[in-house]
PDB file as gemmi writes it, atoms N, CA and C in Angstrom:
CRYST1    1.000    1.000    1.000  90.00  90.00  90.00 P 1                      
ATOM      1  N   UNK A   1      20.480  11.101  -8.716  1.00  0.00           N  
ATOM      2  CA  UNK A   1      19.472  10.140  -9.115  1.00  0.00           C  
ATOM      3  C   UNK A   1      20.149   8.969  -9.824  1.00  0.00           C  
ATOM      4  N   UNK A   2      20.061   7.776  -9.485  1.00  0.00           N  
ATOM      5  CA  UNK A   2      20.490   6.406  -9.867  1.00  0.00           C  
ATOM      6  C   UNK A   2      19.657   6.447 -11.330  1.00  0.00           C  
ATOM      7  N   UNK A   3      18.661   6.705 -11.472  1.00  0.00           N  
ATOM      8  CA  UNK A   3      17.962   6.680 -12.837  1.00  0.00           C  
ATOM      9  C   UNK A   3      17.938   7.929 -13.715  1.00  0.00           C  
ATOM     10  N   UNK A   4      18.267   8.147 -15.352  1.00  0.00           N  
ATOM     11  CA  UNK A   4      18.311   8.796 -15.901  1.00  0.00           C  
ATOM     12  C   UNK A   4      16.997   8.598 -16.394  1.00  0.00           C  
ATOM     13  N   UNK A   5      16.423   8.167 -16.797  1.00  0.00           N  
ATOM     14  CA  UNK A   5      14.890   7.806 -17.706  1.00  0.00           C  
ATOM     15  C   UNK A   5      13.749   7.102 -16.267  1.00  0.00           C  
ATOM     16  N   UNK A   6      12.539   7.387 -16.627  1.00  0.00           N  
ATOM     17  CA  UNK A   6      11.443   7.428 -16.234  1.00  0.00           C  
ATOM     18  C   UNK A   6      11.338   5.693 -15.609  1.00  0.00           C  
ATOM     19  N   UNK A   7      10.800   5.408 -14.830  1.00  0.00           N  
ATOM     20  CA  UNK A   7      10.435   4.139 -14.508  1.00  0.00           C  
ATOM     21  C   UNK A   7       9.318   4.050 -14.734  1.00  0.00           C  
ATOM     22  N   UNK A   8       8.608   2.401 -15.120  1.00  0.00           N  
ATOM     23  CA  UNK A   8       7.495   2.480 -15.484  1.00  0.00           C  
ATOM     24  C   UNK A   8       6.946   1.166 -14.617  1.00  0.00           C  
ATOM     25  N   UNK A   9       5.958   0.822 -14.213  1.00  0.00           N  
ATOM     26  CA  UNK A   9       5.501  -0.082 -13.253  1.00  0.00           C  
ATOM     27  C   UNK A   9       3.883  -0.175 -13.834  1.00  0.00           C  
ATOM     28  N   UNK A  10       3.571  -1.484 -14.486  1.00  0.00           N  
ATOM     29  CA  UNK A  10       2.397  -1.782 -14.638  1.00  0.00           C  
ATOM     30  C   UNK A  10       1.405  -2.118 -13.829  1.00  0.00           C  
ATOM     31  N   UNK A  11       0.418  -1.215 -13.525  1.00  0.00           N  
ATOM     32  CA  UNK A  11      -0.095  -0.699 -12.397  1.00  0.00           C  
ATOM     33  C   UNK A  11      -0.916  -2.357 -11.620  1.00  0.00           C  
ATOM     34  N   UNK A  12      -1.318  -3.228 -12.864  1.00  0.00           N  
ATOM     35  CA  UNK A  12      -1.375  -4.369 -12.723  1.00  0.00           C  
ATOM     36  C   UNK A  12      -0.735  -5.208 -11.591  1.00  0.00           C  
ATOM     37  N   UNK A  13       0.131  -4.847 -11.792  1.00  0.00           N  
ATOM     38  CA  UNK A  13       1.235  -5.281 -10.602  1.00  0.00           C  
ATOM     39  C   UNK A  13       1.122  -5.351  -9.556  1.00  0.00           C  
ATOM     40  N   UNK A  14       0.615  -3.954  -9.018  1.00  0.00           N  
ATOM     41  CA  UNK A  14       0.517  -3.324  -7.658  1.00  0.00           C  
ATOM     42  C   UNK A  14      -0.707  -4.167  -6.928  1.00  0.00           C  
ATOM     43  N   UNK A  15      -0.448  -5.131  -6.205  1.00  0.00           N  
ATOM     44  CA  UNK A  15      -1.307  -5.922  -5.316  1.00  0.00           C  
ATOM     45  C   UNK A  15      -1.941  -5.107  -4.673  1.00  0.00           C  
ATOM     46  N   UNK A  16      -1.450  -3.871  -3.559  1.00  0.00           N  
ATOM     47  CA  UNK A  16      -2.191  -3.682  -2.908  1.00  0.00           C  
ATOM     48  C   UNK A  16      -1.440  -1.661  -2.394  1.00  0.00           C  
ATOM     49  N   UNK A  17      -1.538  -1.551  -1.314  1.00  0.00           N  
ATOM     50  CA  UNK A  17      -1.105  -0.529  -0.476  1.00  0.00           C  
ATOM     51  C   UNK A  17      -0.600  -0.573   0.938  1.00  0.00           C  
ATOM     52  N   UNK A  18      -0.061   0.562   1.613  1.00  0.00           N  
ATOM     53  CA  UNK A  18       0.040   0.273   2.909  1.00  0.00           C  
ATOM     54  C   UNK A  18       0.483   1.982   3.117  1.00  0.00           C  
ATOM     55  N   UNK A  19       0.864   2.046   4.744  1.00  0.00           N  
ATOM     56  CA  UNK A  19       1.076   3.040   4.877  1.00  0.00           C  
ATOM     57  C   UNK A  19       2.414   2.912   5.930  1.00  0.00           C  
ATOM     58  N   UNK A  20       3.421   3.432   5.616  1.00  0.00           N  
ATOM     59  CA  UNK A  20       4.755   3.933   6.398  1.00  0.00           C  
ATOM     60  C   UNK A  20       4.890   5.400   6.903  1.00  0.00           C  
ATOM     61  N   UNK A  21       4.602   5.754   8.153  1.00  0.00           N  
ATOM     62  CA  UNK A  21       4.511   7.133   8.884  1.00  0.00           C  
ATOM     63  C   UNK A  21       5.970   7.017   9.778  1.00  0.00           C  
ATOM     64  N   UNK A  22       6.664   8.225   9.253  1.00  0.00           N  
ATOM     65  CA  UNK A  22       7.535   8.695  10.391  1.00  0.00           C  
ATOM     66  C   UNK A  22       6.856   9.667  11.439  1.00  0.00           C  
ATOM     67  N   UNK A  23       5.635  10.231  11.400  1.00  0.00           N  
ATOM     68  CA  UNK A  23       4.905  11.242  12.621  1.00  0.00           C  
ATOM     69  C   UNK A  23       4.043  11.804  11.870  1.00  0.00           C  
ATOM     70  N   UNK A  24       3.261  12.738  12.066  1.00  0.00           N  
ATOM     71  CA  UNK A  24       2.363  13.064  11.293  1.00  0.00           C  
ATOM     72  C   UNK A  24       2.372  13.801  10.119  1.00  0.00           C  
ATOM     73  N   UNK A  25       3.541  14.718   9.652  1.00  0.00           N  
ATOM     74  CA  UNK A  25       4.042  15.426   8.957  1.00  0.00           C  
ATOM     75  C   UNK A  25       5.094  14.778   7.823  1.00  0.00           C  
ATOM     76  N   UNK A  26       5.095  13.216   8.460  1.00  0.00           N  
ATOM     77  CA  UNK A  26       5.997  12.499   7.335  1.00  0.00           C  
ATOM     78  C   UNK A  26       5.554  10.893   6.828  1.00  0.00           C  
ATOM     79  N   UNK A  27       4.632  11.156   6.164  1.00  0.00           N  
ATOM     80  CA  UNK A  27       3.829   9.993   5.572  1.00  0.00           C  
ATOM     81  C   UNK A  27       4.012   9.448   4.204  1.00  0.00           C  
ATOM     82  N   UNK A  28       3.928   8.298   4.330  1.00  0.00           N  
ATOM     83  CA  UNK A  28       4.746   7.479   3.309  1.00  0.00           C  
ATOM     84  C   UNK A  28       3.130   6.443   2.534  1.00  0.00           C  
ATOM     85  N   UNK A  29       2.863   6.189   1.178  1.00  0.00           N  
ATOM     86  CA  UNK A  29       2.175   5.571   0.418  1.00  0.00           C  
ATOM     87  C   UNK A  29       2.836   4.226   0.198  1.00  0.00           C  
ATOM     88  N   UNK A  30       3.252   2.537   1.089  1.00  0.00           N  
ATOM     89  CA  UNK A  30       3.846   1.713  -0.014  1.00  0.00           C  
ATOM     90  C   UNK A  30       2.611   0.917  -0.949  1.00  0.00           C  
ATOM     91  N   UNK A  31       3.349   1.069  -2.037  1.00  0.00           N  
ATOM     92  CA  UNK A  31       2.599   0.584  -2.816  1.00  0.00           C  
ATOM     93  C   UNK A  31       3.650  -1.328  -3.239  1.00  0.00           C  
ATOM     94  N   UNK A  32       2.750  -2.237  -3.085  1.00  0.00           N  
ATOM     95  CA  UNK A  32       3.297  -3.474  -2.829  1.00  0.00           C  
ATOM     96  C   UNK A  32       3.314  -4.171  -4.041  1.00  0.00           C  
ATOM     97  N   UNK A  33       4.100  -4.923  -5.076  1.00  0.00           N  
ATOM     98  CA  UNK A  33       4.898  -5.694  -5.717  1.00  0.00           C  
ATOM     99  C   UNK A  33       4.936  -6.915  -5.658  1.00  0.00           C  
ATOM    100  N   UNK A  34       4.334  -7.758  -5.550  1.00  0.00           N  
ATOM    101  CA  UNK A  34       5.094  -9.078  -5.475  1.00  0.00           C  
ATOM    102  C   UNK A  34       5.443  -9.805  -6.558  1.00  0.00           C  
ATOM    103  N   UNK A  35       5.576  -9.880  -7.632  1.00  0.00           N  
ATOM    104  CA  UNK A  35       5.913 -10.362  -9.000  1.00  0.00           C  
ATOM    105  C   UNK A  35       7.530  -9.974  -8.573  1.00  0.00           C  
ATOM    106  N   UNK A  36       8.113  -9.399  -7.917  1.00  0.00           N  
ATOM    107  CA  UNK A  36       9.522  -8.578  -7.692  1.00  0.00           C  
ATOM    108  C   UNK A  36      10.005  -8.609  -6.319  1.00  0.00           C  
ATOM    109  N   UNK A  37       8.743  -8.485  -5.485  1.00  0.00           N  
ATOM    110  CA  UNK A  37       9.102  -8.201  -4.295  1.00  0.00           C  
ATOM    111  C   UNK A  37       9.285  -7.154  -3.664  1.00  0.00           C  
ATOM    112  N   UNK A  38       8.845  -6.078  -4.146  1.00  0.00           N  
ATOM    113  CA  UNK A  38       9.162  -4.536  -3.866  1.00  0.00           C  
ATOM    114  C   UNK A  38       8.364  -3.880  -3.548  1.00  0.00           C  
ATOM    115  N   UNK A  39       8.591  -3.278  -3.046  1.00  0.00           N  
ATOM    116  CA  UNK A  39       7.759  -2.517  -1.857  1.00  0.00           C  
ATOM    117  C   UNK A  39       7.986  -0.793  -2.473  1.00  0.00           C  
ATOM    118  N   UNK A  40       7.098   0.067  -2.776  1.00  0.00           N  
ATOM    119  CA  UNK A  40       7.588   1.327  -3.175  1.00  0.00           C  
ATOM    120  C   UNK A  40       7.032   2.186  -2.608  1.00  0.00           C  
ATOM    121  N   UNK A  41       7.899   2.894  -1.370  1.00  0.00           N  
ATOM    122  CA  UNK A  41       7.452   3.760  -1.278  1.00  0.00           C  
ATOM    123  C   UNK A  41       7.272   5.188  -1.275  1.00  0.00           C  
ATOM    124  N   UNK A  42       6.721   6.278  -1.591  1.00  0.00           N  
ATOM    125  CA  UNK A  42       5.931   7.299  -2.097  1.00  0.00           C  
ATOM    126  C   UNK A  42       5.332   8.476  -0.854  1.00  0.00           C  
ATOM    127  N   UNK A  43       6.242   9.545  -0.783  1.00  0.00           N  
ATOM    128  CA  UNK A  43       5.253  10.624  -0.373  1.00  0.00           C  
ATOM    129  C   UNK A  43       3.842  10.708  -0.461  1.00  0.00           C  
ATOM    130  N   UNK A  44       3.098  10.564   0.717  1.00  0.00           N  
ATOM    131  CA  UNK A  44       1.260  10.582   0.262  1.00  0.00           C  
ATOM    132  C   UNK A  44       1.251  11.543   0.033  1.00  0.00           C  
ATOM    133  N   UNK A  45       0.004  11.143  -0.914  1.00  0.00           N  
ATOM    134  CA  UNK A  45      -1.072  12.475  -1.611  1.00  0.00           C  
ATOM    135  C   UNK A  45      -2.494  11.597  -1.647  1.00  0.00           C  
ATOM    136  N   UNK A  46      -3.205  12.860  -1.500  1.00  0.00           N  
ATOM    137  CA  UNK A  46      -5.017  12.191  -1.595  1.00  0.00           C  
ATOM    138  C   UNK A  46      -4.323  11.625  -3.193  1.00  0.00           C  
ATOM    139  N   UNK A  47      -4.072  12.119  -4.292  1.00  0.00           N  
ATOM    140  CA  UNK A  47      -3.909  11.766  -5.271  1.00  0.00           C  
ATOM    141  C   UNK A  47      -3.995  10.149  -5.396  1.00  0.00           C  
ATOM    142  N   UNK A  48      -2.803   9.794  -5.156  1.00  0.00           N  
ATOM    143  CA  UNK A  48      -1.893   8.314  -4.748  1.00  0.00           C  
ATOM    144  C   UNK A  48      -2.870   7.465  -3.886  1.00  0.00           C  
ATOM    145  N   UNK A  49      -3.196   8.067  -2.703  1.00  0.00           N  
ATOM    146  CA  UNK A  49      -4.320   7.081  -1.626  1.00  0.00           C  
ATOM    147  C   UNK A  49      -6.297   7.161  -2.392  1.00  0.00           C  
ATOM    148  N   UNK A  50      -6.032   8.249  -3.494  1.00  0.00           N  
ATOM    149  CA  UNK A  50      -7.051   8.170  -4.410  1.00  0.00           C  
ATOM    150  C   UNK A  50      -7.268   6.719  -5.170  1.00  0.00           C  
ATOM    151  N   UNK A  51      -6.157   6.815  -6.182  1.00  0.00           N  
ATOM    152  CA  UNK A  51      -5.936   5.621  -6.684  1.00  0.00           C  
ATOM    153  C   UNK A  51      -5.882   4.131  -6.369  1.00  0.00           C  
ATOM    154  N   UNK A  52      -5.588   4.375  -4.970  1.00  0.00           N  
ATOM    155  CA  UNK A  52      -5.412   2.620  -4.210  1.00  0.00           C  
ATOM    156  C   UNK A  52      -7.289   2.413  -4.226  1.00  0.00           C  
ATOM    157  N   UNK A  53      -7.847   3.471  -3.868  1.00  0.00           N  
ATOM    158  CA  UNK A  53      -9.549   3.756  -3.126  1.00  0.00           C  
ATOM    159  C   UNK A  53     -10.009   2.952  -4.906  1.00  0.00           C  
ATOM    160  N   UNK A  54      -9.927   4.132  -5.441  1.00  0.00           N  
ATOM    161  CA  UNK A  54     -10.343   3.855  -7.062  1.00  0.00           C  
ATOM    162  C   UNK A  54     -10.108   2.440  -7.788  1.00  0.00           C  
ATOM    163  N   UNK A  55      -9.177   1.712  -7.718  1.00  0.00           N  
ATOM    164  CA  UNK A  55      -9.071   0.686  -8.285  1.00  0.00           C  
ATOM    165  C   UNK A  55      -8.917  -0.247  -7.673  1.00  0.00           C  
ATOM    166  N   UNK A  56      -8.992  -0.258  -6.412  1.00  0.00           N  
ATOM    167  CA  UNK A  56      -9.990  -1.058  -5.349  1.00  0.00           C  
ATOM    168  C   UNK A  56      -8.846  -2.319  -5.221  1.00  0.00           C  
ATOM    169  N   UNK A  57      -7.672  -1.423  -4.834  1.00  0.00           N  
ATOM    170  CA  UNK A  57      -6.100  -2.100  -4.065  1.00  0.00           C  
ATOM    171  C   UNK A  57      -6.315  -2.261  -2.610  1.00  0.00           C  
ATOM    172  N   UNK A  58      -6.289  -3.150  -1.834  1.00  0.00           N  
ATOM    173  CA  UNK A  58      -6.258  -3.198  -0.375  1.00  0.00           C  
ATOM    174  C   UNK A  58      -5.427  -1.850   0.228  1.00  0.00           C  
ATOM    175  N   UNK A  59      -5.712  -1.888   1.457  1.00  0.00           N  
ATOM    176  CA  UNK A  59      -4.701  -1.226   2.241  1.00  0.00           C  
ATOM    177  C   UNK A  59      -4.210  -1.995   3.652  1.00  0.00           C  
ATOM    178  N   UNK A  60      -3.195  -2.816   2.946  1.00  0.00           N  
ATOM    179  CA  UNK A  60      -3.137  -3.583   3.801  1.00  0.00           C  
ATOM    180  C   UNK A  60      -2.344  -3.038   5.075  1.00  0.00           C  
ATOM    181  N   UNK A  61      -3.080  -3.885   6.070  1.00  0.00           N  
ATOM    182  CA  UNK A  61      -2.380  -3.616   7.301  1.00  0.00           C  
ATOM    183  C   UNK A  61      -0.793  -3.956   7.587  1.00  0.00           C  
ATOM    184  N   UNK A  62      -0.405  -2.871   8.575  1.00  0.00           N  
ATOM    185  CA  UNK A  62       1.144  -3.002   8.781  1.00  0.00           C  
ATOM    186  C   UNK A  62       1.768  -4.393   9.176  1.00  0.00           C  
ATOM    187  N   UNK A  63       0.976  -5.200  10.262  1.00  0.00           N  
ATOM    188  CA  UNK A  63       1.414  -6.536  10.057  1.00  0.00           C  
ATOM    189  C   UNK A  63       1.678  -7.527   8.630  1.00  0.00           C  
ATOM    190  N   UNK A  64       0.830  -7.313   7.950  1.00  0.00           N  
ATOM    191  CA  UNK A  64       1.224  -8.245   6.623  1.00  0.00           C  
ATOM    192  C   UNK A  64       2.086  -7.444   6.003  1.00  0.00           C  
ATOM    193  N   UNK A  65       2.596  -6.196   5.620  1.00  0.00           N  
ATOM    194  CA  UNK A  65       3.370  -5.304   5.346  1.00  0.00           C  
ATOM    195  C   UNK A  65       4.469  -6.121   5.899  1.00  0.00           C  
ATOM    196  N   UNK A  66       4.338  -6.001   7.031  1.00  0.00           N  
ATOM    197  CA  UNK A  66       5.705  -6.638   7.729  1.00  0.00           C  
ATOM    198  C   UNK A  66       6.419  -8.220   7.473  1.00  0.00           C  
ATOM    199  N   UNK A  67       5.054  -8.911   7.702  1.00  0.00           N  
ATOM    200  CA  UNK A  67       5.033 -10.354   7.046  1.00  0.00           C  
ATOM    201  C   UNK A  67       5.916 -10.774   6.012  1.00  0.00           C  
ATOM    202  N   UNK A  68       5.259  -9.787   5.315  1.00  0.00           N  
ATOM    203  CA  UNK A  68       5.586  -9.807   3.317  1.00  0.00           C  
ATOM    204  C   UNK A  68       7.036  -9.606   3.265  1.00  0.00           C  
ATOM    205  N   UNK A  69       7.555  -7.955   3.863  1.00  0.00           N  
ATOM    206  CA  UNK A  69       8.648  -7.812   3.693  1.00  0.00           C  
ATOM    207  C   UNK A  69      10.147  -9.037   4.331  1.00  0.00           C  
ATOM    208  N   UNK A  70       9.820  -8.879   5.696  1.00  0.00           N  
ATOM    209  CA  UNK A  70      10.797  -9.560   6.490  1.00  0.00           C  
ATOM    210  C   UNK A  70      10.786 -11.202   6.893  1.00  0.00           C  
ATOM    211  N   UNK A  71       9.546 -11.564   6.456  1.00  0.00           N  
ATOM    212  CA  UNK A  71       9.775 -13.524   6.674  1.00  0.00           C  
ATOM    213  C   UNK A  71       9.263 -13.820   5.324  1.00  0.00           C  
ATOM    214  N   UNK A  72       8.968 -13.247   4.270  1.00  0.00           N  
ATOM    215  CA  UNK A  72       8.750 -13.852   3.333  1.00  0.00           C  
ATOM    216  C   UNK A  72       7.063 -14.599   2.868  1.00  0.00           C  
ATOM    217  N   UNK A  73       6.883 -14.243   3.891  1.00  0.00           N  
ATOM    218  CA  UNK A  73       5.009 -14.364   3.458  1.00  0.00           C  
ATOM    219  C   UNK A  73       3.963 -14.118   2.248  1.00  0.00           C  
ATOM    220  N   UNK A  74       3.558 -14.446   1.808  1.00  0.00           N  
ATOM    221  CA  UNK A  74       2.541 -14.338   0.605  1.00  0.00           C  
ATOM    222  C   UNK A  74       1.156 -13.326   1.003  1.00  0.00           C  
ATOM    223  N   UNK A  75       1.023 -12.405   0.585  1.00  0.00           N  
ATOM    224  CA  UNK A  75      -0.030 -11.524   0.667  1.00  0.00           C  
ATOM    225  C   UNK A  75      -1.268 -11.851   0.272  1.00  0.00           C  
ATOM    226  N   UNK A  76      -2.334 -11.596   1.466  1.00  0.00           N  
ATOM    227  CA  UNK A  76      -3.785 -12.424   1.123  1.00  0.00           C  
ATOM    228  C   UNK A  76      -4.073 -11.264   0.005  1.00  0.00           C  
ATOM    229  N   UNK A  77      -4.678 -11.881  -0.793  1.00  0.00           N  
ATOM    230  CA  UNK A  77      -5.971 -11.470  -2.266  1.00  0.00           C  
ATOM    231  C   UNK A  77      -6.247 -10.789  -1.675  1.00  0.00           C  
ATOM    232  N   UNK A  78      -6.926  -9.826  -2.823  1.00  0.00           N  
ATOM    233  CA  UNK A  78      -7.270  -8.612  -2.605  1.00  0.00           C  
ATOM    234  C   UNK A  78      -9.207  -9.043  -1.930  1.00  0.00           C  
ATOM    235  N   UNK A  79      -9.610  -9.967  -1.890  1.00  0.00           N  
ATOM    236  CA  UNK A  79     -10.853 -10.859  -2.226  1.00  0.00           C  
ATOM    237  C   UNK A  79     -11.159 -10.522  -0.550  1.00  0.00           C  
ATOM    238  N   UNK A  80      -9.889 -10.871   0.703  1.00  0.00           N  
ATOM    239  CA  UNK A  80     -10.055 -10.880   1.744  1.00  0.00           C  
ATOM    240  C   UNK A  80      -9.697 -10.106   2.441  1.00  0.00           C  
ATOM    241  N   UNK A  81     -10.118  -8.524   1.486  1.00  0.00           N  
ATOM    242  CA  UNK A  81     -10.644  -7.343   2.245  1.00  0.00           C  
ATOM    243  C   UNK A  81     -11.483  -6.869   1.253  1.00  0.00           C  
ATOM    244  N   UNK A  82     -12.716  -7.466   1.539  1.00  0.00           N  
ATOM    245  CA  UNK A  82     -14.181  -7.228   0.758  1.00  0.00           C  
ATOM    246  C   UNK A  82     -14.693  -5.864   1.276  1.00  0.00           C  
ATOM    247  N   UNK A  83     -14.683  -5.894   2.586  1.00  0.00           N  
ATOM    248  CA  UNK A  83     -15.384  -5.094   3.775  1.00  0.00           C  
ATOM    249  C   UNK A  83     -14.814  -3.528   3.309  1.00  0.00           C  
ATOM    250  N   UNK A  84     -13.221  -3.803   3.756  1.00  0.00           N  
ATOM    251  CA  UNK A  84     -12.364  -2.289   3.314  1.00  0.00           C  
ATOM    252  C   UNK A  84     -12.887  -1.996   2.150  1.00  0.00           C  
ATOM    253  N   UNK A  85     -12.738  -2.937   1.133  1.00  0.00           N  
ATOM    254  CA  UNK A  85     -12.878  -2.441  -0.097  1.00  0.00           C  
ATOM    255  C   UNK A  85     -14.124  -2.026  -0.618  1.00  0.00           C  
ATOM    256  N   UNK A  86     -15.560  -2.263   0.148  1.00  0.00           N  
ATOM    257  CA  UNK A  86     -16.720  -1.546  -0.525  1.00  0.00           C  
ATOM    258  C   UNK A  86     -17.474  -0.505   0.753  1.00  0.00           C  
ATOM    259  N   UNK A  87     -15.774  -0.036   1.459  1.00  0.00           N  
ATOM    260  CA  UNK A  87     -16.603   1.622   1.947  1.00  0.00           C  
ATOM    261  C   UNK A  87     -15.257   1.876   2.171  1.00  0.00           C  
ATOM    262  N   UNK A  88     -15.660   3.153   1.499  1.00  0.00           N  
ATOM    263  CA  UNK A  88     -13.800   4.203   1.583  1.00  0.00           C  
ATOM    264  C   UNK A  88     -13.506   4.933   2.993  1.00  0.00           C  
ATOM    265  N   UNK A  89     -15.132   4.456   3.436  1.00  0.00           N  
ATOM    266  CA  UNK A  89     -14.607   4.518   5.170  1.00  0.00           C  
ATOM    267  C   UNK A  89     -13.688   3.496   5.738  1.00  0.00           C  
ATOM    268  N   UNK A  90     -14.078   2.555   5.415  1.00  0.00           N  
ATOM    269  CA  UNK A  90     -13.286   1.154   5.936  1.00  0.00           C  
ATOM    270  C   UNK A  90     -12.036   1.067   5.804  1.00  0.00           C  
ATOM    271  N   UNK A  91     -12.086   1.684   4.386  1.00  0.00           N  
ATOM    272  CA  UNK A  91     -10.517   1.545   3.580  1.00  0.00           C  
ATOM    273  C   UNK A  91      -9.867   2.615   4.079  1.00  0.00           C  
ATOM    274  N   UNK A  92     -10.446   4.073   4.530  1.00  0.00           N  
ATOM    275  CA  UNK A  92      -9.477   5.283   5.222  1.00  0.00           C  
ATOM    276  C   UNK A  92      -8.928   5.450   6.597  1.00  0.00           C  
ATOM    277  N   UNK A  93      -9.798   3.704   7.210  1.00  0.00           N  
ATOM    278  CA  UNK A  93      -9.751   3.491   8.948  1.00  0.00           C  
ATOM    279  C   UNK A  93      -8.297   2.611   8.866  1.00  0.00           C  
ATOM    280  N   UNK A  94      -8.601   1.631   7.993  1.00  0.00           N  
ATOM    281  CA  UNK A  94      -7.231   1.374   7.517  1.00  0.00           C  
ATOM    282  C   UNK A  94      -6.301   1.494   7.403  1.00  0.00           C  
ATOM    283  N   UNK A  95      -5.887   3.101   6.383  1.00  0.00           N  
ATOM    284  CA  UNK A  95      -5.202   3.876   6.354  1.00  0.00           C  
ATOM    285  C   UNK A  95      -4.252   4.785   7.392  1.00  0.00           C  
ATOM    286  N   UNK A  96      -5.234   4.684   8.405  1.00  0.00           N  
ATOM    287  CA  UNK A  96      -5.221   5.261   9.634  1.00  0.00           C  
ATOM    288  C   UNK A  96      -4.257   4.779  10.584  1.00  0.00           C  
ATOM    289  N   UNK A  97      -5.112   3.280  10.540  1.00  0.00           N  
ATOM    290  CA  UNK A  97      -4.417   1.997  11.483  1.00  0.00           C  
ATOM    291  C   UNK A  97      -2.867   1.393  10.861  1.00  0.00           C  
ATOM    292  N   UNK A  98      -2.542   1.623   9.607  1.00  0.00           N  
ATOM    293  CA  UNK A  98      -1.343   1.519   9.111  1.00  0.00           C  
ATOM    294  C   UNK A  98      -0.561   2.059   9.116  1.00  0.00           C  
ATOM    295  N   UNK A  99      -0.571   3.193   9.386  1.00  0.00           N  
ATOM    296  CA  UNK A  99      -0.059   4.658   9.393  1.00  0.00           C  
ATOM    297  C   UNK A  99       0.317   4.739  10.945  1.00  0.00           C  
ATOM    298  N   UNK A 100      -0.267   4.049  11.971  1.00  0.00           N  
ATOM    299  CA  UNK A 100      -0.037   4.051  13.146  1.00  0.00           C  
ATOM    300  C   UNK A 100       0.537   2.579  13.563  1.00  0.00           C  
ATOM    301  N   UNK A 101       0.797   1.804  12.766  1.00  0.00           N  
ATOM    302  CA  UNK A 101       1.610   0.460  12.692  1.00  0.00           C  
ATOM    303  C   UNK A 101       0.670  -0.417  13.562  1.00  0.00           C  
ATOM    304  N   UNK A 102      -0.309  -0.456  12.798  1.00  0.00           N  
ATOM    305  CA  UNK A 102      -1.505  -1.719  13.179  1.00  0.00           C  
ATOM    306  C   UNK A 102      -2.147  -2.218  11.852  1.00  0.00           C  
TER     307      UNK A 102                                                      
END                                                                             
């Protein structure tokens, strides 16, 4: 481990979500940064994809994921995913579609 002590990330921070799947058995939570630029990502748990639902973080799709990371793009507000964000259906179809790199 590169770190001896705890990291701490003010949850403030965290613009939004996304999802990185190696197959179905290997699913990844990123949780997105931009004050830094960092992208973190996290073994899922309902826990973790709880929290994005709960405090009403996008889940953004794998294209802007991609955007963000590799050309340097600015991530839309959380404002312009109204829809995802007021049904945790919307937001778990999402989840779905990110997870399958859409």
């Amino acid at each position: 481990m590169p770190f001896k002590k705890p990291i701490r990330i003010p949850t403030d921070q965290i613009a939004g979500c996304s999802m990185t799947c190696f197959g179905t058995d290997d699913q990844h939570v990123d949780l997105l940064v931009p004050k830094v630029e960092v992208d973190i990502m996290i073994p899922s748990s309902e826990e973790l994809l709880n929290w994005c639902w709960s405090s009403k973080r996008p889940m953004f799709p794998s294209s802007v994921l991609r955007a963000w990371q590799y050309k340097g793009s600015p991530l839309p507000p959380a404002s312009d995913f109204k829809e995802q964000l007021a049904s945790r259906q919307s937001f778990d179809e999402q989840k779905t579609q990110s997870c399958l790199g859409y």
